[in-house]
C-alpha positions in Angstrom: -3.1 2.0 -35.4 -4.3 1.7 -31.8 -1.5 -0.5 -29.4 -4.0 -3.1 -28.6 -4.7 -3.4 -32.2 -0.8 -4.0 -33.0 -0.4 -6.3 -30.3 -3.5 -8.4 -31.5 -1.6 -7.8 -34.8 1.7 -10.0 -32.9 0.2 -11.8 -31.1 -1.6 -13.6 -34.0 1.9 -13.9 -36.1 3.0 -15.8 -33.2 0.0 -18.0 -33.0 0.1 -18.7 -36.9 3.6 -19.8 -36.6 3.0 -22.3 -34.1 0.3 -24.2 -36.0 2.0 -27.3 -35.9 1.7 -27.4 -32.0 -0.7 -29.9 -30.7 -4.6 -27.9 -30.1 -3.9 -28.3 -26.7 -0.6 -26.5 -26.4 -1.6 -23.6 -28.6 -4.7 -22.7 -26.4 -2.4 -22.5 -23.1 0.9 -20.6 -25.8 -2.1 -17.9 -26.6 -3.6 -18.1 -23.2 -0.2 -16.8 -21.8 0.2 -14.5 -23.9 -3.3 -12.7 -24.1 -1.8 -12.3 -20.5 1.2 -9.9 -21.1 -0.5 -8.0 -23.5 0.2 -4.9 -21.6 3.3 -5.6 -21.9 6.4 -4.7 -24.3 6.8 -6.5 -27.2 10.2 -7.7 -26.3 9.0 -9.0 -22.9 6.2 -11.0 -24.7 9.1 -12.4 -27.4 11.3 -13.4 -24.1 8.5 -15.4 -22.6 7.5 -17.3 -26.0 11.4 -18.3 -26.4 11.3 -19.2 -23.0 9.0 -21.7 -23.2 9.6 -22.8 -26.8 13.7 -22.5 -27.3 13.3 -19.7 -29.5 11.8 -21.2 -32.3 8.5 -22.1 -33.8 7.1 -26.3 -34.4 8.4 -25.6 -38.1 11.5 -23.7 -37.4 11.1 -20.4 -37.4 11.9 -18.1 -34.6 8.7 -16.3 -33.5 11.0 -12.8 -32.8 11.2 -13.3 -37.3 7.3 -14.0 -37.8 6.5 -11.2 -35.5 8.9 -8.7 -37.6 8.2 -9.6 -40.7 4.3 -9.5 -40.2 5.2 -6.1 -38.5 7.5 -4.7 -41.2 3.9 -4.9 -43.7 2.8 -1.8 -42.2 4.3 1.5 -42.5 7.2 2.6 -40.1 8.2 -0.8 -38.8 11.2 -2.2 -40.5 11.5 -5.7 -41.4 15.4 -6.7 -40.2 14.7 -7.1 -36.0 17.5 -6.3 -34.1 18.5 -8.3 -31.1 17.9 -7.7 -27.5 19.9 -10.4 -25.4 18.9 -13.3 -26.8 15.3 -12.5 -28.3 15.6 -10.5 -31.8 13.1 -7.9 -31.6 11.6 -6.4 -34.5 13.1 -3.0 -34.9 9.9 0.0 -34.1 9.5 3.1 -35.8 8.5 6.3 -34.1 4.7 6.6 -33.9 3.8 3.0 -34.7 1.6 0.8 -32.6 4.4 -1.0 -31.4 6.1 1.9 -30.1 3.5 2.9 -28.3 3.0 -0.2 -26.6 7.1 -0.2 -25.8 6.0 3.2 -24.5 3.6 1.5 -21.9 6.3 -0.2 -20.0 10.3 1.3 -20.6 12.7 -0.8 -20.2 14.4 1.7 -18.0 12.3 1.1 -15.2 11.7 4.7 -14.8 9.9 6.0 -17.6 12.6 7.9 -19.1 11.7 9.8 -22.8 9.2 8.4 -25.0 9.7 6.8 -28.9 9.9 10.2 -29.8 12.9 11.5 -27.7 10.4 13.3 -25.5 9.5 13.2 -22.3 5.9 13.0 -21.9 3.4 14.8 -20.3 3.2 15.1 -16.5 -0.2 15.4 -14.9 0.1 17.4 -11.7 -1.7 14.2 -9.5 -0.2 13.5 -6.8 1.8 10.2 -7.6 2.4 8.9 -3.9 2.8 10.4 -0.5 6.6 10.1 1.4 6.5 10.5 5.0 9.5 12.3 5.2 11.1 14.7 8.1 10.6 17.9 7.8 11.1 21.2 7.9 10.5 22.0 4.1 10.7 25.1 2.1 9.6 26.0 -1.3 13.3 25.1 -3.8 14.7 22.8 -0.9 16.0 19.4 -2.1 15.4 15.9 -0.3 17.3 13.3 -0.9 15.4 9.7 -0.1 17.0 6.5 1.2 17.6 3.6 -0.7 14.7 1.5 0.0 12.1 4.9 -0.9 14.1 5.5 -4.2 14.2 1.8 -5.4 10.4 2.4 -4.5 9.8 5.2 -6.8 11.9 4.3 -9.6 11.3 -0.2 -9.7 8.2 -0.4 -8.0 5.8 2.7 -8.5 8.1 3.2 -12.1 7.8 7.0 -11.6 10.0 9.0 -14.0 12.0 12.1 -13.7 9.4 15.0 -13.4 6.7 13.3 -11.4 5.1 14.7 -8.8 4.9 13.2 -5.2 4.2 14.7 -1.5 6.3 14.6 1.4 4.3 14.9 4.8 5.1 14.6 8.5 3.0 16.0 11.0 5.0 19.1 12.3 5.3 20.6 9.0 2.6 19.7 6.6 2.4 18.1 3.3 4.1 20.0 0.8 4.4 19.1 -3.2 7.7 17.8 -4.4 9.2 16.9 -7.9 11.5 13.6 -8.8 14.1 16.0 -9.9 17.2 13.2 -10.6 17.7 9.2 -10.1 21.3 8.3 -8.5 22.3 4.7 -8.9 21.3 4.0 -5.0 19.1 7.0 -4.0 16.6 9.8 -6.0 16.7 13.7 -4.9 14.0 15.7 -4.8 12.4 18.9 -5.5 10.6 20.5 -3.0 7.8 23.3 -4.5 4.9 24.5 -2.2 3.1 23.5 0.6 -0.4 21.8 0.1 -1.8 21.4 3.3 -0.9 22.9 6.8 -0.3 20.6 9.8 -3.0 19.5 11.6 -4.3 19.1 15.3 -2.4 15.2 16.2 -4.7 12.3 16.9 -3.0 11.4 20.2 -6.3 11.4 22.3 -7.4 7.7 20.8 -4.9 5.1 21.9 -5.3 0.9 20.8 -4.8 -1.4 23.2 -3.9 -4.4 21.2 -3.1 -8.0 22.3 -0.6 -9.4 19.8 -2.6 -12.0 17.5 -1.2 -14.5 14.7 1.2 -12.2 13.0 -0.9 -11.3 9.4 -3.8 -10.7 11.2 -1.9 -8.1 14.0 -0.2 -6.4 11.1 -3.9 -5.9 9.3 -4.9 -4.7 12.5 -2.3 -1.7 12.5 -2.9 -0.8 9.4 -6.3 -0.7 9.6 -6.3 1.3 13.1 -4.2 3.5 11.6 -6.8 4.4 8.5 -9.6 5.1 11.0 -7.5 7.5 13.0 -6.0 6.2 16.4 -3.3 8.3 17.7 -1.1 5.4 19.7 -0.8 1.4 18.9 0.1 -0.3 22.7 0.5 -4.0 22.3 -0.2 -6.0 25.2 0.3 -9.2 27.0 -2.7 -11.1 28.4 -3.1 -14.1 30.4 -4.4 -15.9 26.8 -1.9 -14.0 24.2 -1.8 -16.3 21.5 0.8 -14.3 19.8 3.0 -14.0 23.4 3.1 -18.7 22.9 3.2 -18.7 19.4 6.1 -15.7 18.9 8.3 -16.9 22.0 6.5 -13.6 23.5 8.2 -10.9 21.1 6.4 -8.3 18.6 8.3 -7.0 15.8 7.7 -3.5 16.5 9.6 -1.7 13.8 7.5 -3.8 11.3 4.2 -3.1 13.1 5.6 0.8 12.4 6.7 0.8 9.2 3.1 -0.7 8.8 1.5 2.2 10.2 3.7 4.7 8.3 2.4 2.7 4.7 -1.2 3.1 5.8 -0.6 6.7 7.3 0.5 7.4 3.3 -2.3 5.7 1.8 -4.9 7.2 3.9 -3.3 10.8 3.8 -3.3 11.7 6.8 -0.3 13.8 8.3 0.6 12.3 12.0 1.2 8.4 12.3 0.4 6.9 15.4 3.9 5.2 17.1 3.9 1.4 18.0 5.7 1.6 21.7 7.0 -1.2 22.8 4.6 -4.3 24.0 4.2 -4.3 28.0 1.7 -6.8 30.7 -1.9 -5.7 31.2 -1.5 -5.8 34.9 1.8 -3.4 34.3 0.1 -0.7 32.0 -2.7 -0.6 34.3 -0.7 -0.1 37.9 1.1 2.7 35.9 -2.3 4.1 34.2 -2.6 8.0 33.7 -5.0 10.2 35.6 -7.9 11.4 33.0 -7.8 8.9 30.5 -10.4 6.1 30.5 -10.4 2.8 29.4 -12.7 0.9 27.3 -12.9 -2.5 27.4 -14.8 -5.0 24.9 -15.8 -7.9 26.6 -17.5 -10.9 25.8 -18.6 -12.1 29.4 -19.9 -10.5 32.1 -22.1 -7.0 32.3 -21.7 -4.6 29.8 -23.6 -1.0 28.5 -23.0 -0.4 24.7 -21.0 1.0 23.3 -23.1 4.1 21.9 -24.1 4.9 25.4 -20.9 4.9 27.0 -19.6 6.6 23.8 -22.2 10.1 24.9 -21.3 9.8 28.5 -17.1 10.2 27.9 -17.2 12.0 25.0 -14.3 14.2 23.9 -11.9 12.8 26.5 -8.7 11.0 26.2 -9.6 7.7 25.4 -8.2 4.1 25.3 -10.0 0.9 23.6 -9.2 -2.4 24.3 -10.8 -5.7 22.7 -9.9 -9.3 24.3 -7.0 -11.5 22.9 -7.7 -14.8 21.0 -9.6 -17.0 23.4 -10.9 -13.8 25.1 -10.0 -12.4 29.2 -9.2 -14.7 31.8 -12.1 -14.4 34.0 -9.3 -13.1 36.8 -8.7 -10.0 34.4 -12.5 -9.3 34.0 -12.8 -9.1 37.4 -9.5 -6.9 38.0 -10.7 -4.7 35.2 -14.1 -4.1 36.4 -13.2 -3.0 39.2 -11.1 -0.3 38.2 -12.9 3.2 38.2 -11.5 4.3 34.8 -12.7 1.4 33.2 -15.7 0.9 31.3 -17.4 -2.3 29.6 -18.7 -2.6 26.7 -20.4 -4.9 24.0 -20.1 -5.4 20.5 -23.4 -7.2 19.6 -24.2 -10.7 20.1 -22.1 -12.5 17.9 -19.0 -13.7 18.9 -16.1 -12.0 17.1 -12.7 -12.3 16.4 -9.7 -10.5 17.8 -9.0 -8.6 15.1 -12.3 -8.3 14.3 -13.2 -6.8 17.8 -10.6 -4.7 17.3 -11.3 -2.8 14.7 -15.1 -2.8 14.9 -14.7 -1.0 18.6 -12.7 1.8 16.7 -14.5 2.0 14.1 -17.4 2.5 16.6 -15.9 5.0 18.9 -14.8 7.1 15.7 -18.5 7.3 14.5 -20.0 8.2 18.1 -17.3 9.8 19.8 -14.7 10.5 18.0 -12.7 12.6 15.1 -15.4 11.6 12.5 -18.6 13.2 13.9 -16.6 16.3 15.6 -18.4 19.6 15.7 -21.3 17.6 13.9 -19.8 18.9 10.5 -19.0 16.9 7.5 -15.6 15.5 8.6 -14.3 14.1 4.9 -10.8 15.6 3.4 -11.6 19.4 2.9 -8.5 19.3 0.4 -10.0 16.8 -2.1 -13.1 19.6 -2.9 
């Protein structure tokens, strides 16, 4: 019997033996519970107690009607045995229940199956770890709290899975979840799958701090299209520099950009440096790099044609704060010789918006996804 099948097969025990509910009541009992029913048995017995004492409209516990409607089918027995305070009907190895007990262990980590094996690892790559390197092929990691309560409670990865650890001086080499501790998880290290890479350091983000949801979407998306450095930086019309007392949580906005830098696998992640004053950054501005600035006011080229004319230099982009430039800063800024104007189209766009659309913009003309006019997609995913 197939696990949805035996949890169709409980879940309609538990609906006969609350027949006496009002219609009403029953709809939203088998409403809830069509919800968990990827879940184990026990949890779905837990959550029907929970709401009903533990027992049906006619006295019987719904734990009893769900065994003994089990027990009629080969390799479930009829006594249930008792988990905390919700009996549990006792599964057989092989039944439907205990594969849908298989679905979700109540270890938290997978642990061995009904059968008392463990079962079969694919080779997939569960999750990528930004961890320091160097590595080498029988090496073992050990992980921090937080990343081994992430494995083990969150991601529910069991002993024997197979995760990558990355940084961008050493690669991204192929590691196995060797053992859980009660705090931490130690790891395997195997072989190297990719070599490190070139660093994206030539793009850098100029970003004005914004309400704080919308500046932490902001890093993580500038860190999936590829900019090497995240500046944040006071304007005359900040929002964020009134509405945070002036401060930017910058080890947030990094461990931001080190989730995105794992989800979008790539090996470098940019560093978010500490916030400074537009008229600061640009009294102390480096020889050769230029600045790109979109502006809403005021003469502009677009974006495509200042994107030929500096191509393959070092680059910084730079959209307006909420409420856009003081028309002081325009004027300071176009007159600067390493800066440039540009538009984004005739609509009016957010900060965050601005932001990202200028990036994603100077990556497709000018920058590391066009470069040497090949196909510029992961060569490791085939």
């Amino acid at each position: 019997m197939t696990a949805p099948r035996a949890a169709f097969d409980a879940l309609s025990a538990a609906h006969e033996a609350h027949r006496g509910l009002p219609a009403a009541r029953r709809r939203g009992l088998m409403l809830a519970l069509a919800r968990t029913l990827a879940r184990r048995t026990d949890d779905v017995l837990r959550a029907v107690d929970a709401d009903f004492g533990g027992r049906c409209a006619h006295g019987t516990r719904v734990a009893d009607a769900v065994g003994e409607r089990a027990a009629d089918r080969p390799g479930v027995a009829r006594r249930p045995v008792r988990i905390g305070r919700s009996p549990v009907p006792r599964v057989a190895p092989g039944s439907g229940l205990a594969r849908i007990a298989w679905r979700k262990p109540a270890s938290g980590i997978g642990g061995r199956g009904p059968d008392g094996h463990s079962p079969p690892m694919s080779e997939r790559i569960a999750t990528r770890i930004r961890h320091p390197g160097p590595f080498a092929p029988g090496d073992r990691v050990r992980l921090e709290p937080e990343r081994a309560h992430h494995l083990r409670h969150v991601l529910r990865l069991p002993e024997g899975a197979t995760v990558a650890l990355f940084d961008a001086d050493h690669g991204e080499w192929a590691a196995t979840v060797e053992t859980y501790g009660k705090r931490d998880a130690t790891l395997a290290v195997r072989d190297r799958r990719r070599a490190p890479e070139a660093p994206s350091d030539g793009l850098h983000l100029l970003l004005p701090p914004i309400q704080r949801d919308r500046l932490e979407a902001t890093v993580e998306k500038a860190t999936e299209l590829g900019v090497g450095r995240i500046v944040p930086v006071f304007t005359a019309r900040t929002q964020g520099a009134r509405t945070q007392g002036g401060r930017v949580n910058v080890d947030r906005l990094a461990a931001i950009a080190t989730a995105a830098a794992e989800q979008c696998e790539r090996l470098d992640v940019p560093p978010v440096v500490a916030p400074v004053a537009l008229d600061a950054l640009l009294r102390d501005w480096p020889t050769g790099r230029t600045l790109v600035v979109a502006t809403e006011a005021g003469a502009a080229r677009p974006v495509a044609e200042v994107a030929a004319a500096v191509r393959g230099g070092p680059v910084s982009l730079m959209a307006g704060p909420e409420g856009g430039f003081a028309s002081t800063e325009l004027d300071a800024l176009r007159n600067l010789p390493f800066c440039l104007p540009v538009g984004l189209g005739p609509r009016v766009l957010r900060a965050d918006t601005a932001a990202v659309a200028l990036v994603a913009c100077w990556q497709s003309l000018a920058g590391d996804w066009t470069a040497g006019g090949t196909d510029r997609r992961p060569p490791f995913r085939g």
